[in-house]
C-alpha positions in Angstrom: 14.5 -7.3 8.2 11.4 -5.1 7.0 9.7 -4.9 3.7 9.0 -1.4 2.8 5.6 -0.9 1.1 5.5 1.9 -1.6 3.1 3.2 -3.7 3.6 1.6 -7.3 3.1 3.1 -10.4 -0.4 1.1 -11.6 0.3 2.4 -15.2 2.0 4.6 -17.5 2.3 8.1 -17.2 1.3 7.5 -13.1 2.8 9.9 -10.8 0.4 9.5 -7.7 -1.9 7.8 -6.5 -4.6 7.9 -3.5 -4.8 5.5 -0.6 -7.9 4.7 -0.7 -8.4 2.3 2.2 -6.1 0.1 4.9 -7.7 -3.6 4.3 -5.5 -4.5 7.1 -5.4 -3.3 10.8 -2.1 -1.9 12.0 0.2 -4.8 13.7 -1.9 -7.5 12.1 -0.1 -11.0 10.8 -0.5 -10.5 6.8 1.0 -13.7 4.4 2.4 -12.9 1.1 -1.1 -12.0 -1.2 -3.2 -10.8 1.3 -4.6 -7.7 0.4 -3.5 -4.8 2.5 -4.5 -1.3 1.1 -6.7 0.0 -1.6 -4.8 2.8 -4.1 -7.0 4.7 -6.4 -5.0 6.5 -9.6 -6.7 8.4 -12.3 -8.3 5.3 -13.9 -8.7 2.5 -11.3 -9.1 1.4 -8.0 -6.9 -1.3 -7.3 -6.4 -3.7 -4.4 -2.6 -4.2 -3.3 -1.1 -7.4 -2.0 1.0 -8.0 1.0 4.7 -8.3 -0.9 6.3 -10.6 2.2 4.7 -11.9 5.4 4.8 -10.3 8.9 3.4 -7.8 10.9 1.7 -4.6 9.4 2.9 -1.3 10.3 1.2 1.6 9.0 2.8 4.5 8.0 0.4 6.6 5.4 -3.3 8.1 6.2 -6.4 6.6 4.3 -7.8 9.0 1.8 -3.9 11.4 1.6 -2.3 11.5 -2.3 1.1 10.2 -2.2 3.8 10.2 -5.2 4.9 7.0 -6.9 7.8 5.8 -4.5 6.2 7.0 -1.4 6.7 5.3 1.9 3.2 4.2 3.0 4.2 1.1 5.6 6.2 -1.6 6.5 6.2 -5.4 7.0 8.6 -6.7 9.9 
């Protein structure tokens, strides 16, 4: 079963936000924490953990906007 990773709302009023930067290679091992991806909104840059442990597939481009909800990988 995969995890879907989405972008999250990092605060109120947040309705997208930018990916910033893959911390993790496509098809690498990633444990529950790790940081995978950086998402930039209108006031911070934040660092995203892995939500479940697998392997890393990459959906989303670095540096695209996406909408809160979006679809940006997956965890198998």
């Amino acid at each position: 079963m995969s995890i879907e990773i989405r972008i999250p709302s990092l605060g109120a009023g947040m309705s997208e936000g930018t990916l910033t930067e893959w911390l993790a290679a496509d098809g690498a091992q990633v444990s529950v924490g790790d940081l995978i991806y950086s998402l930039e909104s209108e006031k911070t840059v934040q660092e995203i953990e892995a939500p479940g442990a697998g392997v890393l597939r990459r959906i989303a481009q670095e540096g695209e906007i996406y909408p809160v909800g979006e679809l940006i990988g997956r965890i198998e």
